[in-house]
TIGULUM-249058 format. One record per residue (C-alpha): x, y, z; chain; residue in three letters; residue number from 1. Coordinates in Angstrom, 2 decimals. Example, Ala and Ser with C-alpha at 12.3 -4.5 7.8 and 13.67 -1.06 7.14 Angstrom:
2
12.30; -4.50; 7.80; A; Ala; 1 .
13.67; -1.06; 7.14; A; Ser; 2 .
END
This chain:
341
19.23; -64.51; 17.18; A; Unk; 1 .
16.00; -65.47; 15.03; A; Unk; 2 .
14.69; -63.08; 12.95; A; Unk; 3 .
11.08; -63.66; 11.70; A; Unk; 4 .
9.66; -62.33; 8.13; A; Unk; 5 .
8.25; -59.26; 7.41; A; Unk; 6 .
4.82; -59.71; 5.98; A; Unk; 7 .
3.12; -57.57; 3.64; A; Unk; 8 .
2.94; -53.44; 5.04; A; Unk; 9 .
-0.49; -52.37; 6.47; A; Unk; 10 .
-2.80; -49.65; 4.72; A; Unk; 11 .
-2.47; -47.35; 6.06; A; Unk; 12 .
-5.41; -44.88; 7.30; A; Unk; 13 .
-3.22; -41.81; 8.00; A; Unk; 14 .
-1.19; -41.09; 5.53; A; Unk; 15 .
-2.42; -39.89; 2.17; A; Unk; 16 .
0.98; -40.54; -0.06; A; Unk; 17 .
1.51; -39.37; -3.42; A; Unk; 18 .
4.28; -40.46; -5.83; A; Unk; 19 .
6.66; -37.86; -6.77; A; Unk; 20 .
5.74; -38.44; -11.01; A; Unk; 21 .
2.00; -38.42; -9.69; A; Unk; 22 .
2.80; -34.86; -8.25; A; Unk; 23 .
5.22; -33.28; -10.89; A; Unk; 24 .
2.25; -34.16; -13.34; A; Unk; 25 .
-0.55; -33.28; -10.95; A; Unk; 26 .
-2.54; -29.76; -12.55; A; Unk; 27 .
-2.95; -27.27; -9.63; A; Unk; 28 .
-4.09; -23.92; -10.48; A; Unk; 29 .
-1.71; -21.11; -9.91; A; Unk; 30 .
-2.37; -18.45; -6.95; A; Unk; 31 .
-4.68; -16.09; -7.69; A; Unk; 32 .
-4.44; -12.63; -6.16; A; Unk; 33 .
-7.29; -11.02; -5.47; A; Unk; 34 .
-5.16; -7.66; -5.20; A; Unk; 35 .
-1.63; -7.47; -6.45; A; Unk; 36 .
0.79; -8.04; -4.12; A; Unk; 37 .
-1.44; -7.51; -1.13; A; Unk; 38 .
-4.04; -10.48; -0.82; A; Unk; 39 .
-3.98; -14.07; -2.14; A; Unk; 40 .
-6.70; -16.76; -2.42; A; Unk; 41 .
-6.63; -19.28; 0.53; A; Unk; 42 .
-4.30; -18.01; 2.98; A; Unk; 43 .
-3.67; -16.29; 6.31; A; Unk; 44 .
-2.72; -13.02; 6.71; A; Unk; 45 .
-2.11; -10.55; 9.38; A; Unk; 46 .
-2.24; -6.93; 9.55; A; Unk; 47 .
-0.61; -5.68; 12.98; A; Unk; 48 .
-0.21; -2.18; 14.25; A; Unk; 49 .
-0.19; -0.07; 17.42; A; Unk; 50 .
-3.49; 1.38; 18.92; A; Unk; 51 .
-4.85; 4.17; 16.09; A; Unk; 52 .
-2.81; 3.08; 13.14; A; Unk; 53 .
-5.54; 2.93; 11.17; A; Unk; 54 .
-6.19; -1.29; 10.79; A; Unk; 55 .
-9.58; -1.25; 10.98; A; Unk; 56 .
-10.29; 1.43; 8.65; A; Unk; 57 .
-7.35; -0.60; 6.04; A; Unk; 58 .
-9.34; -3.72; 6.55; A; Unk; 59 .
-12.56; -1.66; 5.83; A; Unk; 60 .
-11.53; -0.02; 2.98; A; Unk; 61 .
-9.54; -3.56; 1.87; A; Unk; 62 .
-13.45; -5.11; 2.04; A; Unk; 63 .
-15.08; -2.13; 0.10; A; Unk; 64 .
-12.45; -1.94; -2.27; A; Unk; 65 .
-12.54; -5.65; -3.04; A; Unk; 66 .
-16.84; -5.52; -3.36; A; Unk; 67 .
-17.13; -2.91; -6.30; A; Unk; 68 .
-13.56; -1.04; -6.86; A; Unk; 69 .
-10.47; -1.70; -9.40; A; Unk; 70 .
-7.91; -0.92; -7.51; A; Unk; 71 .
-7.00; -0.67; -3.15; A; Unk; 72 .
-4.26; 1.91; -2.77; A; Unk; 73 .
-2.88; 2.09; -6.14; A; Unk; 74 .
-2.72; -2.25; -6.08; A; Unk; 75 .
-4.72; -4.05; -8.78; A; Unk; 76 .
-8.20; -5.87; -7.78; A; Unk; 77 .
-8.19; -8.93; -9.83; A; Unk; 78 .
-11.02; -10.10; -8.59; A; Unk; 79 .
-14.59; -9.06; -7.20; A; Unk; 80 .
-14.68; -10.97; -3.90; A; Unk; 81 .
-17.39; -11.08; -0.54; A; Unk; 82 .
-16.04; -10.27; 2.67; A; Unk; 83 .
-17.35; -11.42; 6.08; A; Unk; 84 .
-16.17; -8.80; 8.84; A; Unk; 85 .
-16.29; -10.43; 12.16; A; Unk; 86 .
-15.75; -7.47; 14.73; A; Unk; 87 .
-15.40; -8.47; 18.06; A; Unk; 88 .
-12.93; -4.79; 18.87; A; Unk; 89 .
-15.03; -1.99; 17.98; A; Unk; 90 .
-18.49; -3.01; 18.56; A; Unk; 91 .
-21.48; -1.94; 15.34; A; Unk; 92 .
-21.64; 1.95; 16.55; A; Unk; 93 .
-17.97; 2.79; 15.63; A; Unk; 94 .
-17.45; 0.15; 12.93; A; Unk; 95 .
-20.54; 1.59; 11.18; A; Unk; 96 .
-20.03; 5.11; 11.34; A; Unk; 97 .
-16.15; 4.25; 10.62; A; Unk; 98 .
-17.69; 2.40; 7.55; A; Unk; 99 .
-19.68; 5.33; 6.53; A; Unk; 100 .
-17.11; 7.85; 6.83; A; Unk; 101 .
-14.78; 5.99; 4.21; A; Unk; 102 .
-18.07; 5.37; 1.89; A; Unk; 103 .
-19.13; 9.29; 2.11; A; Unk; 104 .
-14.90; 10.10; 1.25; A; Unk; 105 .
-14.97; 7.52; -1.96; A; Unk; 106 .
-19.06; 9.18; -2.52; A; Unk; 107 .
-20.49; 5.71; -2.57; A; Unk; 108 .
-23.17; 3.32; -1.16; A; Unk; 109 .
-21.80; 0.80; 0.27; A; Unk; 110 .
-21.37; -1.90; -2.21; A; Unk; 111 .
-23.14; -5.33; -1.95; A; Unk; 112 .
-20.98; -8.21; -0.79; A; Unk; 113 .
-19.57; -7.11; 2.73; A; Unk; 114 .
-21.29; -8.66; 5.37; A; Unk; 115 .
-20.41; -7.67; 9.48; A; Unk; 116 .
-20.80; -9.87; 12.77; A; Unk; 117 .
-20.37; -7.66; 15.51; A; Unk; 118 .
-19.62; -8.49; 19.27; A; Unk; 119 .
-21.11; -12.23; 18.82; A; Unk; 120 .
-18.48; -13.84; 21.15; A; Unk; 121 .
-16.43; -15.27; 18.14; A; Unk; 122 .
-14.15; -17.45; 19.45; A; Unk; 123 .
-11.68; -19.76; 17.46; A; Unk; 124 .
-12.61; -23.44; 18.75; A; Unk; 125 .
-14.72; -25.93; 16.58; A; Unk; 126 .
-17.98; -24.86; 17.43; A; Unk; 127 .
-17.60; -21.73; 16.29; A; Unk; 128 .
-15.70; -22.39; 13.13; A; Unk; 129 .
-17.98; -25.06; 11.67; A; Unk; 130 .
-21.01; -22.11; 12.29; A; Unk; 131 .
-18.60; -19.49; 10.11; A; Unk; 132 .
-18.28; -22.11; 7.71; A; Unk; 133 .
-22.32; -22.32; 7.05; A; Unk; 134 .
-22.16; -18.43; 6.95; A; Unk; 135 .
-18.93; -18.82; 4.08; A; Unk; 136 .
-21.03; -20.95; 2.21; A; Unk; 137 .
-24.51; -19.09; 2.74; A; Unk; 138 .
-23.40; -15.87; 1.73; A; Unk; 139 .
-20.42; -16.86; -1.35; A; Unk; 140 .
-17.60; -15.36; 1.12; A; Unk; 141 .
-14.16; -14.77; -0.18; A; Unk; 142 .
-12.54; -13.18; 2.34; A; Unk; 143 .
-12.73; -13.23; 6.36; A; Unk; 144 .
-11.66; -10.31; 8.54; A; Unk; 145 .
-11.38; -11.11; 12.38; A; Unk; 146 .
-11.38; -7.84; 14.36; A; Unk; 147 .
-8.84; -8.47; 16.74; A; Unk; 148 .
-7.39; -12.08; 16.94; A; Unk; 149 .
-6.40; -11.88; 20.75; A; Unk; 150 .
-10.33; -11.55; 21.70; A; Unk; 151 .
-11.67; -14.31; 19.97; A; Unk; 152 .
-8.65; -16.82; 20.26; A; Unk; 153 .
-8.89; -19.48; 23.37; A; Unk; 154 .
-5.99; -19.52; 25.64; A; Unk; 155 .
-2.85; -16.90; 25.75; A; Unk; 156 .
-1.07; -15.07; 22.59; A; Unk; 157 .
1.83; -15.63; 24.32; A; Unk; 158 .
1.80; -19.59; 24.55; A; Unk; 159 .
2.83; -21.21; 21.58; A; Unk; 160 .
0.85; -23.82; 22.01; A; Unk; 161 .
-2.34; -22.19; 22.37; A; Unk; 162 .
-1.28; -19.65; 18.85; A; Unk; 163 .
-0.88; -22.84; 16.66; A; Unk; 164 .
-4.29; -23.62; 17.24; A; Unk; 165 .
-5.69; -20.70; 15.51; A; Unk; 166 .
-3.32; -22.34; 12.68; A; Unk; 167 .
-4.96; -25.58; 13.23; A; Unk; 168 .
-8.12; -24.43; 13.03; A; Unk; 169 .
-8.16; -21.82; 10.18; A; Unk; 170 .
-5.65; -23.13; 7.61; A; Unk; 171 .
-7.74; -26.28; 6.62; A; Unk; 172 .
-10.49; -23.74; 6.65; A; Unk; 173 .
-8.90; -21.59; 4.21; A; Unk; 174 .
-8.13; -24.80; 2.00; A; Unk; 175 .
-11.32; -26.23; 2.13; A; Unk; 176 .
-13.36; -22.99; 1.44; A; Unk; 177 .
-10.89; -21.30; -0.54; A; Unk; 178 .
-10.93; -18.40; 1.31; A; Unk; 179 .
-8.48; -15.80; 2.74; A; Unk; 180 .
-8.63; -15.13; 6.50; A; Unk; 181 .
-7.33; -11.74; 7.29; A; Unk; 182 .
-6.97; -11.11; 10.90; A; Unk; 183 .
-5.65; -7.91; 12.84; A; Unk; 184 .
-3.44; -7.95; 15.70; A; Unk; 185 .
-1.46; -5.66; 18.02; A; Unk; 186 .
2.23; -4.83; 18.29; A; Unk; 187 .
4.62; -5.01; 21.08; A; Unk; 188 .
4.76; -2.25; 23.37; A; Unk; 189 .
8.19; -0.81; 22.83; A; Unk; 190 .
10.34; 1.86; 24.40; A; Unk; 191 .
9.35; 5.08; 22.75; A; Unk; 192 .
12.89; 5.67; 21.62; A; Unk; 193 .
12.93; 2.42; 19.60; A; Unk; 194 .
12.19; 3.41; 16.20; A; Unk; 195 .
13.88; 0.78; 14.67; A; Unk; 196 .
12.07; -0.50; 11.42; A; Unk; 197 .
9.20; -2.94; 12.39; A; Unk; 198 .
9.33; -6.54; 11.85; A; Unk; 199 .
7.82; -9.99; 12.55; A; Unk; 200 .
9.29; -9.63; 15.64; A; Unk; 201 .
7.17; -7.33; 16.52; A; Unk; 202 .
4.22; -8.46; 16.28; A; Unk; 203 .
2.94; -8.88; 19.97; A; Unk; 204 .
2.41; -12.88; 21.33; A; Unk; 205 .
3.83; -15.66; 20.68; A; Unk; 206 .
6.71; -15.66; 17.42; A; Unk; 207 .
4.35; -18.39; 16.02; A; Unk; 208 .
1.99; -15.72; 14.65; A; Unk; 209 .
4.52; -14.47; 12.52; A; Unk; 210 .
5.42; -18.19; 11.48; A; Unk; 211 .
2.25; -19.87; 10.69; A; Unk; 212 .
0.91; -17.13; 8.63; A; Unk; 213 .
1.19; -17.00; 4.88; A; Unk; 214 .
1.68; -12.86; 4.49; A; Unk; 215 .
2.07; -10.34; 6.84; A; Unk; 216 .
1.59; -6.53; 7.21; A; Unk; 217 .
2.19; -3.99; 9.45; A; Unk; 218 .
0.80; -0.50; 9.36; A; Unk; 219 .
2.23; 2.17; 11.50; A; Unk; 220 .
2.17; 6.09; 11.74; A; Unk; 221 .
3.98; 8.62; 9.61; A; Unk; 222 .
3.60; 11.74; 10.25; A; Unk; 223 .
0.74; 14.33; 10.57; A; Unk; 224 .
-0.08; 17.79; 8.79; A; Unk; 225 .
-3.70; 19.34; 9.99; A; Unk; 226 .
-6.73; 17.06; 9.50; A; Unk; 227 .
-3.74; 14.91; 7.49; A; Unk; 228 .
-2.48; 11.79; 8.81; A; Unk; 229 .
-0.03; 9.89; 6.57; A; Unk; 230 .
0.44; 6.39; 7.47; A; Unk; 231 .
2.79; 3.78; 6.41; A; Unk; 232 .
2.16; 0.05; 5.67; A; Unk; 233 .
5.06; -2.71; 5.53; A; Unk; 234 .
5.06; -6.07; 4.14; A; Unk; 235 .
7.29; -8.00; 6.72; A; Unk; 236 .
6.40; -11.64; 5.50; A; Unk; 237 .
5.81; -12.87; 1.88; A; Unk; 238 .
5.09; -16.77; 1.16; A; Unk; 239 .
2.75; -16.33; -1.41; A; Unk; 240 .
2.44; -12.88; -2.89; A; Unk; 241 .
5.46; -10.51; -5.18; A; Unk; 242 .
6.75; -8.50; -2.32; A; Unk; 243 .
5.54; -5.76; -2.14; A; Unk; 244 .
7.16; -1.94; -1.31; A; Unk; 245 .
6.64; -0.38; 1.56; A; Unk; 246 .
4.13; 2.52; 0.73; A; Unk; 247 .
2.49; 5.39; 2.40; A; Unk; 248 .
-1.20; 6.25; 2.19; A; Unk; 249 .
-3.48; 9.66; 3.64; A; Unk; 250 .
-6.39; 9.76; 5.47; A; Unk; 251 .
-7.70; 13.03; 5.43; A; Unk; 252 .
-10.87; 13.88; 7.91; A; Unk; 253 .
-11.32; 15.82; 10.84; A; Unk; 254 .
-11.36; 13.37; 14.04; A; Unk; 255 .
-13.70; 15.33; 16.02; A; Unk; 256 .
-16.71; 15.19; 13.44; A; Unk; 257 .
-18.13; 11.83; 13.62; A; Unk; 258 .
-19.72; 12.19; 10.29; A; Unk; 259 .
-16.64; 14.02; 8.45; A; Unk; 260 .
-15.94; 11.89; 5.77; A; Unk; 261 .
-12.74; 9.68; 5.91; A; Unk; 262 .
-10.74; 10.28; 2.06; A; Unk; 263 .
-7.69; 7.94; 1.85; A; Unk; 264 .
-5.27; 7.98; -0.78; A; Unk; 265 .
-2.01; 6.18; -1.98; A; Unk; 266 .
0.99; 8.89; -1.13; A; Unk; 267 .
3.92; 7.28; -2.46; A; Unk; 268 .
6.68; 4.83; -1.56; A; Unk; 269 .
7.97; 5.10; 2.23; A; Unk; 270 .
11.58; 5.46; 0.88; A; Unk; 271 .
10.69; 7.83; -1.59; A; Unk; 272 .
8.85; 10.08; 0.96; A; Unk; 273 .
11.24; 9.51; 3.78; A; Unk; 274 .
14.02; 11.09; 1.38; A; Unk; 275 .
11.77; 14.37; 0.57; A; Unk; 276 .
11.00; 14.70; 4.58; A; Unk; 277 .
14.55; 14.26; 5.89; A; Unk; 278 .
15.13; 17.44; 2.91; A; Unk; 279 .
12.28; 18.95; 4.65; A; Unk; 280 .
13.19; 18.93; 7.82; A; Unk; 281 .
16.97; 20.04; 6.92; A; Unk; 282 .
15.18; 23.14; 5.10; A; Unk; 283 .
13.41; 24.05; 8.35; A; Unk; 284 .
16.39; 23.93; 10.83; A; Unk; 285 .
18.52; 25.90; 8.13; A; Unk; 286 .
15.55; 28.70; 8.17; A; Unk; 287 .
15.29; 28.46; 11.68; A; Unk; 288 .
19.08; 29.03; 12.45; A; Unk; 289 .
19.55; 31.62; 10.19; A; Unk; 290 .
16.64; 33.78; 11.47; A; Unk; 291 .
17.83; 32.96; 14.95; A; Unk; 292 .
21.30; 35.19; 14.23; A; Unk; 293 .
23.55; 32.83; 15.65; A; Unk; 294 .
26.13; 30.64; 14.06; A; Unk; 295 .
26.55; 28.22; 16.71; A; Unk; 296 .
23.70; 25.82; 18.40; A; Unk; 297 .
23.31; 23.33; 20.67; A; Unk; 298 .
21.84; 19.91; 19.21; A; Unk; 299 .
19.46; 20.05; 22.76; A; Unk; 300 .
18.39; 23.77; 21.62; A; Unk; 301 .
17.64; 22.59; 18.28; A; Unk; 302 .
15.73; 19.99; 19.72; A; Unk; 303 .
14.01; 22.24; 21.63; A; Unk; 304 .
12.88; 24.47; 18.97; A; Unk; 305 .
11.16; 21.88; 17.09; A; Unk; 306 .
9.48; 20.44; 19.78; A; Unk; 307 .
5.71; 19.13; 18.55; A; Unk; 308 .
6.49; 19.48; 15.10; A; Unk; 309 .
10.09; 17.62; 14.41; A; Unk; 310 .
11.04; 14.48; 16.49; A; Unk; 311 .
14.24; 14.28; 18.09; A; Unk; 312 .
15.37; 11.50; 16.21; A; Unk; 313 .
14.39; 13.23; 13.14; A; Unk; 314 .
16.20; 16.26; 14.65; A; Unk; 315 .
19.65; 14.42; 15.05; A; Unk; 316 .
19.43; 12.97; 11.43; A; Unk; 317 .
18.65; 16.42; 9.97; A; Unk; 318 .
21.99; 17.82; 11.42; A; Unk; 319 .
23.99; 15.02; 10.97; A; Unk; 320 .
23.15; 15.02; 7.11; A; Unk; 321 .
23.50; 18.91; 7.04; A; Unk; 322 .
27.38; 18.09; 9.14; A; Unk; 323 .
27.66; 15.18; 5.91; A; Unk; 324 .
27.38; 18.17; 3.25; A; Unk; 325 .
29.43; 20.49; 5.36; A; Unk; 326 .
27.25; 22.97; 5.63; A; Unk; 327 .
27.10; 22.59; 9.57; A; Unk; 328 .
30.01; 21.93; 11.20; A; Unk; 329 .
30.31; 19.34; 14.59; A; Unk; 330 .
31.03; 21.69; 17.65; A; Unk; 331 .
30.98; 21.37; 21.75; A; Unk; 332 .
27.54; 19.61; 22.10; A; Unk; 333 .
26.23; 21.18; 19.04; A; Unk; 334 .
26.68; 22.62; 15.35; A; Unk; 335 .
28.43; 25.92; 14.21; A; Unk; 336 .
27.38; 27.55; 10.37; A; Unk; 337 .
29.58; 28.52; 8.45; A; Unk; 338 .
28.25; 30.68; 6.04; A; Unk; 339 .
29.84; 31.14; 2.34; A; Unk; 340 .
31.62; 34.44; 1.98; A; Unk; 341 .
END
């Protein structure tokens, strides 16, 4: 067989290479976080929860926080940044009283720098993303919040194919721009009795969500006392940023006053609180069983009793802990007391 010379190798018009010396020496700035451990500069993050876990109002309060504050729920703003709020979920009535009801709690203005589009038709496909990069550079933006991603994507969150576009799309954006793209999403809709700790796999759509992005959060309920709803947000992904703890926060205001302000504060970790509510509940069931007379229960009665104000699960756990330090005992379907002579 003949074997003919290789000439010289083609330029090519692809590939940009770089040596490996070239890139050891090459200066590139370190990330900057814009708030410790929550936010970094150029890259994609999501925030998922169910329906009324609060991700608007975190991604409000994120953009407020970031325009004129030190600090977003106890984390460290390092830097002032613009944010562009593209809401295609709630529509300008409930984003702007939702908006004003976290101003009127903090008993500010709101601060210059946050800018909203509001039911526009967003969707991610060129068109639209080379018109939200005019409006990046127009108005100095740092940050962009899309409000949800599954109405202004093109195509099905469930087809892989169809997800890493929205990769495709905003990752050179954030790159070029040097910006962070925030957007909220949804979680799975899962058996009520699952209350197994939340991860990327829950995020609803496609699992490609969970691995194009940079960081991810989710924010779920925690429990509720009053006008008092503590809520509890989990870092479930962390490329870029220190991981973070999971924390709770408050938001305080009464839901049926449209104007009541909206006050939110940092509460603690989640372990840390989780701890002081399991001795909570224990104290309650102890009360409750020894003003009840009786020294033997059953775990459904128990259950029962609590109803609206304990969860079952939470229920179960209580006992089980109060069986651990023998101060209930395991009995026939339930728990018997055995009080100290």
């Amino acid at each position: 067989m003949e074997f003919k010379e290789l000439g010289p190798a083609k330029k090519s018009t692809k590939f940009k290479l770089v040596s490996a010396k070239d890139l050891y020496n090459k200066i590139i700035p370190p990330i900057l976080m814009l708030i410790d451990s929550i936010l970094a500069e150029e890259s994609l993050v999501i925030l998922a929860g169910m329906p009324g876990s609060f991700k608007t109002g975190i991604a409000l309060l994120l953009a407020i926080c970031g325009a004129g504050y030190s600090e977003f729920l106890s984390f460290k703003v390092n830097k002032k940044f613009n944010t562009l709020f593209i809401d295609e979920e709630n529509g300008m009535r409930r984003t702007k009283f939702k908006l004003k009801r976290l101003c009127d709690g903090l008993k500010i203005v709101p601060p210059e720098g946050i800018f909203f589009s509001s039911m526009a038709g967003f969707k991610l496909e060129r068109v639209w993303i080379e018109d939200l990069k005019n409006q990046i550079k127009q108005y100095s933006i740092n940050v962009v919040v899309i409000d949800n991603i599954a109405r202004c994507m093109v195509g099905s969150e469930r087809d892989e194919k169809d997800v890493s576009k929205i990769h495709d799309l905003l990752k050179p954006l954030a790159e070029e721009l040097g910006v962070t793209i925030l957007y909220l999403h949804h979680l799975r809709k899962t058996d009520f009795k699952n209350h197994h700790p939340k991860t990327l796999e829950d995020i609803s759509g496609s699992r490609d969500f969970g691995a194009q992005c940079d960081d991810a959060y989710i924010v779920d309920f925690f429990s509720r006392k009053g006008n008092t709803k503590t809520f509890k947000l989990m870092q479930v992904k962390a490329k870029d940023s220190i991981e973070m703890p999971g924390i709770n926060f408050t938001v305080t205001g009464d839901p049926k006053i449209e104007n009541d302000p909206l006050i939110v504060n940092f509460s603690g970790l989640i372990e840390e609180n989780v701890e002081e509510r399991k001795r909570e509940d224990q104290l309650k069931i102890m009360e409750w069983w020894d003003s009840n007379g009786s020294l033997f229960q059953k775990t459904a009665i128990v259950i029962e009793a609590f109803k609206g104000e304990i969860g079952r699960d939470r229920v179960r756990e209580a006992l089980r802990l109060l069986a651990k330090d023998e101060i209930l005992y395991p009995s026939n379907g339930g728990y018997s007391w055995r009080k100290n002579e």
